[in-house]
PLY file of the C-alpha trace (Angstrom):
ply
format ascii 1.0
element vertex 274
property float x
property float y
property float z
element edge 273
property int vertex1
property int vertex2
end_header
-84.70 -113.53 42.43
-84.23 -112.74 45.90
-82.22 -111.64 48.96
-78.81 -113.18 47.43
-79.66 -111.17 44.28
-79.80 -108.38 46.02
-76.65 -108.39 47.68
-75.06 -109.72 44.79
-75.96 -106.37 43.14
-74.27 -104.16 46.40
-71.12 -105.94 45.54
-71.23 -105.72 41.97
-72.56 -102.00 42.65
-75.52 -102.16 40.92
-77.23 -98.96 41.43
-80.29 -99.77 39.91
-81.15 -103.12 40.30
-81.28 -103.92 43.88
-84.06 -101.87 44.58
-86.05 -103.62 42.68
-84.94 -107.00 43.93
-85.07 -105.81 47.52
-89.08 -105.21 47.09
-89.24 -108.95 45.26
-87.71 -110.50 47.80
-89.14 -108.56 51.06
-92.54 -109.58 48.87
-92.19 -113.13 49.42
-90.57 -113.31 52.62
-87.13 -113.76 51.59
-86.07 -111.06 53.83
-85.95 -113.44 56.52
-83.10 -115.59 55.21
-80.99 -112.38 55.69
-79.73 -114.04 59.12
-76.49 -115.61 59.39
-74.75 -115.91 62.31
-77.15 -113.92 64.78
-76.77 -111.00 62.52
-79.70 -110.19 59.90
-77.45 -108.64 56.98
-80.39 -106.46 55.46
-80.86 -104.67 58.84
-76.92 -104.57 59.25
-77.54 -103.05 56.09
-80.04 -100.46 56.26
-78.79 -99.53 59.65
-75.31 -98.72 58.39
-76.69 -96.89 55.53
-78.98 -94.74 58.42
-76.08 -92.98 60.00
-76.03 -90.40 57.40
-79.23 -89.38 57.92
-78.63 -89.26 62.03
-75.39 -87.17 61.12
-77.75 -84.88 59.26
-80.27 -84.64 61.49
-77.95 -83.54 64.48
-76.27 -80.94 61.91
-79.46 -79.90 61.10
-80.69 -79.23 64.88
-84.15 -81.71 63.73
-82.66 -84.80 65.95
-83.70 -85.75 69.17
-81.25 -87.91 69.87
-77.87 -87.33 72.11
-74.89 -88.10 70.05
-71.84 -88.20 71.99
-68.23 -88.19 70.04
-66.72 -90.55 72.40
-69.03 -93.40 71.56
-70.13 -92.37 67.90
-66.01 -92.73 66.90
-65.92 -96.38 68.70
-66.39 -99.46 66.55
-67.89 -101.41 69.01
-70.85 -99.57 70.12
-73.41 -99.73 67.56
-75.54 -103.35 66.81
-73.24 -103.99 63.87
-70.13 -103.59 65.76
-71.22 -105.44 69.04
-71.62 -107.94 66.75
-68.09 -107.98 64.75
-66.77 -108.20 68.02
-68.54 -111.49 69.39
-70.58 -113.95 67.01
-68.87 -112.50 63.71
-65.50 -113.04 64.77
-66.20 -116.91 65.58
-68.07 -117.42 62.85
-65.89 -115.33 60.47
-62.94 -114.88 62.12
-61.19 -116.79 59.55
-62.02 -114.87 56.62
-60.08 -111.47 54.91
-63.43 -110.15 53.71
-64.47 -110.53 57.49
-61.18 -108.83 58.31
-61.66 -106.12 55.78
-64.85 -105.32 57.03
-63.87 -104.86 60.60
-61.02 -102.48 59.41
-63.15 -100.47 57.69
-66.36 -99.97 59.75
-63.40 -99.06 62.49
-62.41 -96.59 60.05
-66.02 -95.32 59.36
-66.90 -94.46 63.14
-63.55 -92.18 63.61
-64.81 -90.40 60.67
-68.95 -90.21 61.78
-67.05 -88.72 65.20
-64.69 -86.37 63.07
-68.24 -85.21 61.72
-69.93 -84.87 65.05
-67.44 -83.61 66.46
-66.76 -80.75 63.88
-71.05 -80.09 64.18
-70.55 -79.92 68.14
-67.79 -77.16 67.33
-70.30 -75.10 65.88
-69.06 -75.62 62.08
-71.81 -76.88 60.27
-70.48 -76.52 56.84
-67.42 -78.29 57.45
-69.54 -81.16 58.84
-72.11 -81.23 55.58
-69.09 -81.49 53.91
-67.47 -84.29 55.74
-70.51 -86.43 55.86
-70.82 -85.56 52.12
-67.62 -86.39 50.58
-64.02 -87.80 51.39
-63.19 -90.41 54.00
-66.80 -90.35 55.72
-68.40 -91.33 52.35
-65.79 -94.16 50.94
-65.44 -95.67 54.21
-69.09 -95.83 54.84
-69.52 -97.49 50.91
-66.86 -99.88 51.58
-68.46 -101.28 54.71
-71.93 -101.47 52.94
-70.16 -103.33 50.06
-68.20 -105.77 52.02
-71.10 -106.47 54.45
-72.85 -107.77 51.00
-70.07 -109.48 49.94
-69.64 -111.42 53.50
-73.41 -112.81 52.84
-72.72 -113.71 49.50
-69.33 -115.69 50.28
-71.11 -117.46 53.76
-74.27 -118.34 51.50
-72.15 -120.04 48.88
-69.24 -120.71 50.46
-67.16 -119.36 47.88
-64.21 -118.27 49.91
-63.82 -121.51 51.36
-64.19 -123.38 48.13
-61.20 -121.02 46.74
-59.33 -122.06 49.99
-59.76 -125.97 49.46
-58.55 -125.44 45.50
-55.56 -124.25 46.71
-54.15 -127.08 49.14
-52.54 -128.85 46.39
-50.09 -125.82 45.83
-50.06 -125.72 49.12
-48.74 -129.36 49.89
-46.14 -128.99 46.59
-44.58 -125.99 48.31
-43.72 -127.54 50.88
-42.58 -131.02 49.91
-40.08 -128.78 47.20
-39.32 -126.66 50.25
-40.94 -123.23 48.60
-43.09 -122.66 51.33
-42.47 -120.78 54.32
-45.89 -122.39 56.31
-45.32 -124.73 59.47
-47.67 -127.77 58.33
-48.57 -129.79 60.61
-49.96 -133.78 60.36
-52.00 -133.52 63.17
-53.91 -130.40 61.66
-53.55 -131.14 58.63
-55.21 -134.21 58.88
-58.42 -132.92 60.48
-61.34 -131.37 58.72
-62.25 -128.53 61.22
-58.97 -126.81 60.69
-59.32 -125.40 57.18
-61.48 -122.47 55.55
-64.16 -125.13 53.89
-63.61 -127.20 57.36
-64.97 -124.28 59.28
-67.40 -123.09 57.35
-68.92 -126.48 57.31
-68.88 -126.61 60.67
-70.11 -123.18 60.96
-72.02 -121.15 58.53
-72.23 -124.33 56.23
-74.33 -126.39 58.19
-76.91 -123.73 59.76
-77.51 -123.32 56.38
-77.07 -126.46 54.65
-77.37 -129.15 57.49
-80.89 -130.76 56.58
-79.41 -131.41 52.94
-77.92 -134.76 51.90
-75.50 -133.31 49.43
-74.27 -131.39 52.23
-73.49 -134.79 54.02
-72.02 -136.04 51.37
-69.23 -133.32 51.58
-69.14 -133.42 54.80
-67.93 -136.97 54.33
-65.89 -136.79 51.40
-64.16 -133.44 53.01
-63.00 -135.63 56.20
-61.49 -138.13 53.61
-59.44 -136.01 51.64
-58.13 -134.49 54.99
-56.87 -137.57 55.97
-55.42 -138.15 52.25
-53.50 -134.97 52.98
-52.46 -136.06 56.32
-50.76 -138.64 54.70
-49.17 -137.19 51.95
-47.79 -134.31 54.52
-46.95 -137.46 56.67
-44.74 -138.92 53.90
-43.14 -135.58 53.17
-42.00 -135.12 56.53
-40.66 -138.45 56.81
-37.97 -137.73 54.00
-39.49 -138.83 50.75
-40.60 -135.98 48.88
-40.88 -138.05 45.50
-43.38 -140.15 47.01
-45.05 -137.60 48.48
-45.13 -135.56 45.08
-46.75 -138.50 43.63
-49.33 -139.24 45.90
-50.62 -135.53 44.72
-50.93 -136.73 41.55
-52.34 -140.19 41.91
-54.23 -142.10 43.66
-56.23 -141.79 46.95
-55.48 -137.52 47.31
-56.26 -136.62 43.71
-59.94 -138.64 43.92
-60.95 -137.49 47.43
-60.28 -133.86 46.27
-61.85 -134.57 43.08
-64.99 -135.77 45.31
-65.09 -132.93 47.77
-65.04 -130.76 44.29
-68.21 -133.14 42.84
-70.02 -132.46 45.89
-69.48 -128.55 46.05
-71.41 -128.20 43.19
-73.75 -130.61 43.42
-74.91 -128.85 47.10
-75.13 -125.44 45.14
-77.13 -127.05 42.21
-79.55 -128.41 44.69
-79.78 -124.73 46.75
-79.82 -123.19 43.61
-82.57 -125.38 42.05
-84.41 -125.37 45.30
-84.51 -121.21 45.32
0 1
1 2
2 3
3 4
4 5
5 6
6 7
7 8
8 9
9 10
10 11
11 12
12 13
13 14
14 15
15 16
16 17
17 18
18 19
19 20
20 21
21 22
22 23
23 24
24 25
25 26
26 27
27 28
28 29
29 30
30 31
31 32
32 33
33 34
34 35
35 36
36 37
37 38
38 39
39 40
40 41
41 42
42 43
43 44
44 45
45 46
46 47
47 48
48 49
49 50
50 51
51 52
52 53
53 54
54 55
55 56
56 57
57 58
58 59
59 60
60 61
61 62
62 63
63 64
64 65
65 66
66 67
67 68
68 69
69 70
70 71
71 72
72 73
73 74
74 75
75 76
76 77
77 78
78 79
79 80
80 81
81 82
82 83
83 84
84 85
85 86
86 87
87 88
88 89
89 90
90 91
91 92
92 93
93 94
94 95
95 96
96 97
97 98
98 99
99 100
100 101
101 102
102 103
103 104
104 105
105 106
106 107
107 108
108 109
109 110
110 111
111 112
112 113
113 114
114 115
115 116
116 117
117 118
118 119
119 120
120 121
121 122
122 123
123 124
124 125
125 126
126 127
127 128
128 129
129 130
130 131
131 132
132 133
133 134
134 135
135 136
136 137
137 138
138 139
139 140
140 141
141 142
142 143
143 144
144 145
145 146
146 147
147 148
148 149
149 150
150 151
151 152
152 153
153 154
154 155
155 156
156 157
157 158
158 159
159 160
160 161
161 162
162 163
163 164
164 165
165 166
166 167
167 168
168 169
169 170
170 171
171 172
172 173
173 174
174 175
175 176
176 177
177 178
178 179
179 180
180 181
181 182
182 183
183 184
184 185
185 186
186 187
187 188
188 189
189 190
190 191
191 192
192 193
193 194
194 195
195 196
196 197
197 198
198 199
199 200
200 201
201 202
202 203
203 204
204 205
205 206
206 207
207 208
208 209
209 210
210 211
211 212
212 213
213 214
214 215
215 216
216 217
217 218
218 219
219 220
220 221
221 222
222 223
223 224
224 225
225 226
226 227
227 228
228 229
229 230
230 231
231 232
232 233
233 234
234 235
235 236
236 237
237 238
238 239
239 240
240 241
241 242
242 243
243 244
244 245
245 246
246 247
247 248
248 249
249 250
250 251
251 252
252 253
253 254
254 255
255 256
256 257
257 258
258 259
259 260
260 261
261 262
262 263
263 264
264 265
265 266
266 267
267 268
268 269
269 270
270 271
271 272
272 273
């Protein structure tokens, strides 16, 4: 067990559990595969998870630092944010749990200045209780939660896997005239353009790019790209039928089938290898 276990047990809110797996994996070093995209995810972590105590400490009168509500209640001050903001958006830019997670921590700095704000009034009840229930605490969970569940998706690509699955659907919509998307060939037809496309050229191949499997779907990802190009090419040419049946047979349904085979061949290999 190790890092991934870890925040596999944040998102399944394990309250137990990752403690335990946390000292395992810190043990053997595993801490340091916590990076992904120029942000280590444990320290994103822990330092998230720290602001309560700050809060406290200023309450308290035992902090040394100099809190100010105008840059406390801004979601782009602190490492975490700075970070949402530049690498984490390219990188992640393209995925809802990335989105979520940038709503959220926005929403978790208005409320840590709501709290230092109320202490700098003088109240320091009402800020205890602030920082120790409501909007402070669900927002600041939430963030926690969804940071964890952001490693877990970029370290096994599940979010892009889910997003290559559903192309099929995708193409019959629109050759029955269901869907409301704008497909184009020219994207289409190109393996950058996609979830899975950017993630392996992204997050996919810093992790993955040494591995042969992960050439292999590299490879067979390109293919079935230009399988869908075609079908999409047929559609919008005026024969649907075709089209329909070149989703069903033939050159589409194997180079999807391949990009599946090599999915989880890659995360037997990463898995075996861990």
């Amino acid at each position: 067990m190790g890092m991934l276990d870890w925040f596999k047990g944040i998102v399944k809110g394990d309250k137990a559990a990752p403690d335990q797996v946390l000292a395992a994996a810190i043990a053997g070093g595993d801490d340091r595969g916590a990076e992904i995209a120029g942000l280590n995810f444990k320290t994103a972590v822990d330092a998230h998870m720290k602001w309560k105590v700050r809060l406290e400490s200023y309450i308290s009168g035992t902090s040394t630092e100099q809190l100010k509500v105008e840059v406390v209640c801004r979601d782009d001050q602190c490492p975490l944010g700075k970070w949402i903001y530049d690498q984490g958006g390219e990188k992640f830019g393209y995925s809802e749990t990335f989105f979520d997670m940038k709503v959220h921590h926005a929403m978790f700095h208005r409320c840590a200045g709501k709290v230092l704000e109320t202490a700098q009034a003088g109240d320091k009840e009402t800020a205890t209780r602030l920082l120790n229930s409501g909007e402070y605490v669900k927002a600041s969970e939430r963030v926690k939660m969804l940071l964890a569940r952001l490693f877990v998706m970029a370290s096994e690509g599940k979010e892009a896997i889910d997003s290559h699955v559903r192309w099929k659907a995708r193409l019959r919509d629109f050759i029955q005239g269901k869907s409301q998307e704008e497909l184009k060939t020219e994207v289409v037809g190109r393996d950058d353009q996609c979830t899975l496309g950017k993630w392996i050229y992204g997050i996919g191949g810093e992790r993955f790019g040494g591995d042969p499997a992960f050439a292999v779907l590299k490879s067979r990802h390109a293919q079935f790209h230009r399988c869908a190009g075609e079908v999409l090419d047929v559609a919008q040419r005026g024969d649907g039928k075709i089209a329909l049946h070149m989703l069903e047979e033939g050159a589409y349904p194997d180079a999807s089938e391949q990009v599946a085979t090599a999915i989880v061949k890659l995360f037997e290999r990463s898995r075996a290898a861990a």
